[in-house]
C-alpha positions as CSV (number, residue, x, y, z in Angstrom):
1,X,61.9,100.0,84.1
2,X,59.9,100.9,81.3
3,X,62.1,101.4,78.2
4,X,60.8,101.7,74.4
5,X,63.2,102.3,71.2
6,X,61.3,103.6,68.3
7,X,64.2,103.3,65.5
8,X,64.4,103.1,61.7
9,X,64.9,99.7,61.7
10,X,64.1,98.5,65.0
11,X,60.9,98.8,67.1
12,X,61.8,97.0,70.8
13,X,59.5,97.2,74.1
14,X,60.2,96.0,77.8
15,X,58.3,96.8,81.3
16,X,59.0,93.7,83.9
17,X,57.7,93.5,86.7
18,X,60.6,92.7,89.6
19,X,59.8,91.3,93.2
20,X,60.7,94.4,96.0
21,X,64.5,92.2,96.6
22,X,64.9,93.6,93.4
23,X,64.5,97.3,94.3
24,X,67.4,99.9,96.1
25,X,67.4,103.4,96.5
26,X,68.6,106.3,97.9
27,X,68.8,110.0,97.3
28,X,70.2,110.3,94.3
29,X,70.0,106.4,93.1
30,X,67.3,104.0,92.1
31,X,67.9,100.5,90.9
32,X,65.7,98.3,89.4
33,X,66.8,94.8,89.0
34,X,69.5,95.1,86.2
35,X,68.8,98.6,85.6
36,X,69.3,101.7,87.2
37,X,68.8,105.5,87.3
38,X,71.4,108.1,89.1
39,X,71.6,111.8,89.2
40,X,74.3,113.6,89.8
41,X,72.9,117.3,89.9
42,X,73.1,118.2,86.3
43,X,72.2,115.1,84.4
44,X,69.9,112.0,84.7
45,X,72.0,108.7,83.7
46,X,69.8,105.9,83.1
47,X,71.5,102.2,82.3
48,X,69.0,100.0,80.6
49,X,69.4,95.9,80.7
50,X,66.4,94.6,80.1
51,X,65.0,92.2,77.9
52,X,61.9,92.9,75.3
53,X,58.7,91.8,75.5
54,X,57.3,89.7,73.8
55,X,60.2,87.9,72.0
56,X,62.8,88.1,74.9
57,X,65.5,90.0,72.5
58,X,68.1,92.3,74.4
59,X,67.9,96.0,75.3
60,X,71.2,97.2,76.7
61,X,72.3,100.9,76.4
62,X,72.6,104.3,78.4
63,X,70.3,107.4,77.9
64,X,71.7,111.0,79.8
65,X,69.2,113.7,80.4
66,X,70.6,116.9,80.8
67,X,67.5,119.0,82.1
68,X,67.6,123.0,80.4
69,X,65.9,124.2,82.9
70,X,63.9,123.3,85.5
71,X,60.1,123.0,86.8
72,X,59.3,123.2,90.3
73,X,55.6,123.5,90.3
74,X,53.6,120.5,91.3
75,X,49.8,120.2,89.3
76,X,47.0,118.2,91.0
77,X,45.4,116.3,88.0
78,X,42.1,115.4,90.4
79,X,39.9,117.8,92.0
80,X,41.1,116.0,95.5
81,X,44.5,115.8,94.8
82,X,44.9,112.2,94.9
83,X,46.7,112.3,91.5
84,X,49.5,114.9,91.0
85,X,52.1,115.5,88.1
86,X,55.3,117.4,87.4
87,X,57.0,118.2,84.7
88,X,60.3,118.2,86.4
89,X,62.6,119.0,83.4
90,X,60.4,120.3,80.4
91,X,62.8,121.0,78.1
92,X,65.9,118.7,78.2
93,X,68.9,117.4,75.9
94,X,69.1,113.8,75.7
95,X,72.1,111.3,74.7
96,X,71.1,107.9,73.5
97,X,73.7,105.3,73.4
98,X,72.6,101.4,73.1
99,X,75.1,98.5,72.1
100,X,71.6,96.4,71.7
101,X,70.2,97.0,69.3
102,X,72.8,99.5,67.7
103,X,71.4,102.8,68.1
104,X,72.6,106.0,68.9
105,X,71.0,109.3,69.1
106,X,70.9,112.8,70.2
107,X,68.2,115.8,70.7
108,X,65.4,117.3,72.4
109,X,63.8,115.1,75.3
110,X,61.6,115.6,78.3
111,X,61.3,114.3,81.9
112,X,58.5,114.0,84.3
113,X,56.9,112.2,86.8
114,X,53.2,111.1,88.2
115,X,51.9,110.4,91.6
116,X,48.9,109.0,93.3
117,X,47.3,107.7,96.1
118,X,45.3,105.4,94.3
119,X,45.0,103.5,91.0
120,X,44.4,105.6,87.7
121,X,41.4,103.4,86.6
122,X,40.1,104.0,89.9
123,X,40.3,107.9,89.4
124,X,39.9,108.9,85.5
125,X,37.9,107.2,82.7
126,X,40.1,108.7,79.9
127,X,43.0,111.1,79.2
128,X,45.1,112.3,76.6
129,X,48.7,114.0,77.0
130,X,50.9,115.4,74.2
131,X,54.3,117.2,74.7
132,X,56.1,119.3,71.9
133,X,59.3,121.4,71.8
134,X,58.7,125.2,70.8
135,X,61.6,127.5,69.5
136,X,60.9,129.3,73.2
137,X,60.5,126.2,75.3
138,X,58.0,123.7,75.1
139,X,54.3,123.1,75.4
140,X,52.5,120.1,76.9
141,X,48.6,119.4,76.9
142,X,46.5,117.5,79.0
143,X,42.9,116.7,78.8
144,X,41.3,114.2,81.5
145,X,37.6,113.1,82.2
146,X,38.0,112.2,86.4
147,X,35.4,109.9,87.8
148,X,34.1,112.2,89.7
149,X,34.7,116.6,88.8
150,X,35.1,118.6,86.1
151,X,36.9,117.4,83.2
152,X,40.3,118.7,82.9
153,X,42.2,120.9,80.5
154,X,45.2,122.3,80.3
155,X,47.7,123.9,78.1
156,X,51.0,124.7,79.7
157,X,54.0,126.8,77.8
158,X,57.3,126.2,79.2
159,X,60.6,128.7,79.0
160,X,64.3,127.1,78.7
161,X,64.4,128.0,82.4
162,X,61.3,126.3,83.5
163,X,58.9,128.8,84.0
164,X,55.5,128.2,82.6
165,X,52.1,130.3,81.9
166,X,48.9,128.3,81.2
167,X,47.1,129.1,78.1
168,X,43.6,129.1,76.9
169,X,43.4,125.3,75.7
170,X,43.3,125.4,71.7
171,X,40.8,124.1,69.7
172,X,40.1,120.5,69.6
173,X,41.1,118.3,66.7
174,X,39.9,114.6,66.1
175,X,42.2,111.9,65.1
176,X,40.9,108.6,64.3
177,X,40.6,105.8,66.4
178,X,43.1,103.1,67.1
179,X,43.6,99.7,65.9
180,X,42.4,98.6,68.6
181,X,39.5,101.5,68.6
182,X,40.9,103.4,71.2
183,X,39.4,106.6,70.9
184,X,41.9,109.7,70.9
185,X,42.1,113.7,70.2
186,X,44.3,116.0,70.2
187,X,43.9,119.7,69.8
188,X,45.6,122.2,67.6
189,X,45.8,126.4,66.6
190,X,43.7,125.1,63.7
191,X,41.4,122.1,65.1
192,X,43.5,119.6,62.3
193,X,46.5,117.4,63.1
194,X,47.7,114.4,61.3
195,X,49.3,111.3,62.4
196,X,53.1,111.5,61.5
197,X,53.5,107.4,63.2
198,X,52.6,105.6,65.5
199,X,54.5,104.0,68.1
200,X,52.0,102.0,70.0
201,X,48.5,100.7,69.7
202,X,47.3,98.6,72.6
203,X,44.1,97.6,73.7
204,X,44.2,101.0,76.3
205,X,46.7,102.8,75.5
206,X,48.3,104.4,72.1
207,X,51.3,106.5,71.9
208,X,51.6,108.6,68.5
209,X,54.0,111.4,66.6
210,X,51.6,114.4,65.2
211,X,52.3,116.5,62.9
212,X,50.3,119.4,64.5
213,X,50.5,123.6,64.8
214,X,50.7,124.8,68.6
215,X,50.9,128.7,69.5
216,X,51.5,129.3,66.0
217,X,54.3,126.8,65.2
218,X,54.1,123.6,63.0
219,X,55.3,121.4,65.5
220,X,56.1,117.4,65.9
221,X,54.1,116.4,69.1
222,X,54.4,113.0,70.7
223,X,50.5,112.5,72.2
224,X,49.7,109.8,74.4
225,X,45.9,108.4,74.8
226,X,44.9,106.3,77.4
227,X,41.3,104.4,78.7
228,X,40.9,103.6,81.5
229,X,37.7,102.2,81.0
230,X,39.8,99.5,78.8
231,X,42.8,99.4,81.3
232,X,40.2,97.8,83.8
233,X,38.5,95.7,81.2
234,X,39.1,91.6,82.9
235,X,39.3,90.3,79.7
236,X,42.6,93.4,78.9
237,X,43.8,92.7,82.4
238,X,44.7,88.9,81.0
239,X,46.7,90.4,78.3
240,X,49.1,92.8,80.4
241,X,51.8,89.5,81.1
242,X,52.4,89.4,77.8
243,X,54.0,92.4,77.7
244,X,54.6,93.1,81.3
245,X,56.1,89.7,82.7
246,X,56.9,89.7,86.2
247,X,60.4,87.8,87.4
């Protein structure tokens, strides 16, 4: 169970990896360990005990997602279909309540999944992903170089109810690179975004808040960039248990 809280005063992170005794599902259940997912038919219930990586402090605490509307539509992400992705509830209101740290919370949220029949490094080099909420709906963008294929782009814009019509992809805007010199872009009505924080800088991977304007609305976009390239790296590879321990 990967969980991350991004707070005013608090920054935690956790991801273990559990042995499959560990693992139960059914239906409408998954369990993980400690924690566990449930869905009842109108709202995701996800109770998080887990403990942070890499200083071991305690994440306990229960996020509801409340999908708006919903996606049914499944997009193939490689030319062979070996990777596929849904936005199964693009627009959604969240609940946030944690007893560890102390943090509660409530707004706009978002819920997908991915899918593949082999290892991302072994099918992309790169790709970026943002999401944003518009006053109609919500926009997501994604932009991959496969290994093989065309590069993809896309620019999806979501209804309350789900719906979507892909758009002409907008312009692209450069951000600088990472910390860790991950490269990243983004793209925007104008070509410019700026960085409003960032939330993760790894070796592969960054996660960032933009400050950006999408189908002509200034708009807070949470952008994800990712290399592959790096994921596979031996030398990154030695890294990972120090923030993803397995028990």
């Amino acid at each position: 169970m990967n969980a991350c809280i991004y707070g005013p005063r608090v920054n935690r992170w956790a991801m273990t990896e559990r042995k499959r005794a560990a693992l139960a599902r059914d239906a409408d259940n998954l369990t993980i360990g400690p924690s566990a997912l449930s869905w009842d038919g109108g709202v995701l219930t996800i109770r998080i005990n887990e403990l942070s990586a890499p200083f071991f402090k305690p994440m306990s605490g229960v996020v509801r997602v409340e999908p708006i509307g919903f996606n049914t539509h499944v997009f193939n992400l490689s030319n062979q279909g070996q990777h596929i992705w849904r936005p199964i509830a693009p627009s959604a209101h969240v609940t946030v309540a944690f007893s560890q740290p102390g943090l509660r919370w409530s707004g706009d949220g978002y819920f997908d999944m991915n899918a593949g029949d082999e290892p991302l490094e072994n099918g992309f080099s790169d790709w970026t992903w943002s999401r944003a909420a518009l006053s109609t709906g919500s926009t997501v963008l994604y932009d991959a170089n496969p290994r093989t294929g065309d590069p993809l782009s896309m620019a999806l814009r979501f209804d309350h109810n789900g719906d979507f019509e892909q758009a002409p992809p907008p312009p692209l805007a450069p951000l600088p690179r990472t910390g860790w010199r991950v490269a990243r872009t983004t793209r925007s009505d104008d070509g410019v975004a700026t960085i409003a924080r960032g939330y993760e800088d790894t070796p592969f991977y960054s996660r960032t808040l933009l400050d950006t304007t999408l189908f002509g609305e200034r708009v807070a976009s949470v952008h994800e960039s990712l290399s592959l390239n790096r994921f596979a790296n031996p030398i990154v590879r030695c890294m990972l248990p120090f923030r993803i321990p397995r028990w």
